[in-house]
Structure formats: structure tokens, C-alpha cells
C-alpha angles and dihedrals in degrees: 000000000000117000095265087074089037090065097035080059096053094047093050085052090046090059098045095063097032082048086226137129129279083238098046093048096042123320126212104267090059086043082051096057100045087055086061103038097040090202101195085188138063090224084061095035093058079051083071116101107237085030102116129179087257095048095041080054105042101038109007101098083053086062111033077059097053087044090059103029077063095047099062 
């Protein structure tokens, strides 16, 4: 499974649980970018563009995890 559905899977989970929207939480676009940048920190995830400081708050250690958990 390559990061893109990792993070696919997360978001779905996220939203699950914040009872929000996929687009609200990240949409795919956004998804889309992360995949291709990999940040492995929050100072390069809030570089991505759809990355807000809501969203850098609120989801970004989900990510940065996924990111690295896929990097090794």
C-alpha cells in the first residue's frame, strides 16, 4: 500500500472520530500533495499547500507518522 492510501486510510479514520468530511479534513488534492512532498516534519508539512494552521494542528502528527512510518 504506498502513502497516498495511507493516508486515504487515516483521513477516513479521522473523520470517523471528528465526525467531519473527507474535504473538510484533507481533500484529495491536499492528500495528493503530501504524498509527493513526504514532509517528516510539521515546519515542512504546513509548506504544503491545503496544510492550514488548523489542519497542521489538528492532523498533522497523523500524518508526519504515516510519512515516516513509510520512509523507513
Amino acid at each position: 500500500v504506498g502513502i497516498y492510501n495511507q493516508i486515504l486510510k487515516r483521513r477516513e479514520e479521522i473523520c470517523v472520530r471528528d465526525k467531519v468530511s473527507p474535504s473538510f479534513a484533507l481533500d484529495n488534492k491536499t492528500v495528493r500533495e503530501i504524498a509527493l512532498a513526504q514532509p517528516t516534519s510539521l515546519t515542512d508539512l504546513a509548506k504544503v499547500r491545503g496544510i492550514d494552521d488548523r489542519r497542521l494542528v489538528q492532523y498533522g502528527p497523523d500524518i508526519i507518522d504515516i510519512v515516516k512510518r513509510f520512509k523507513k
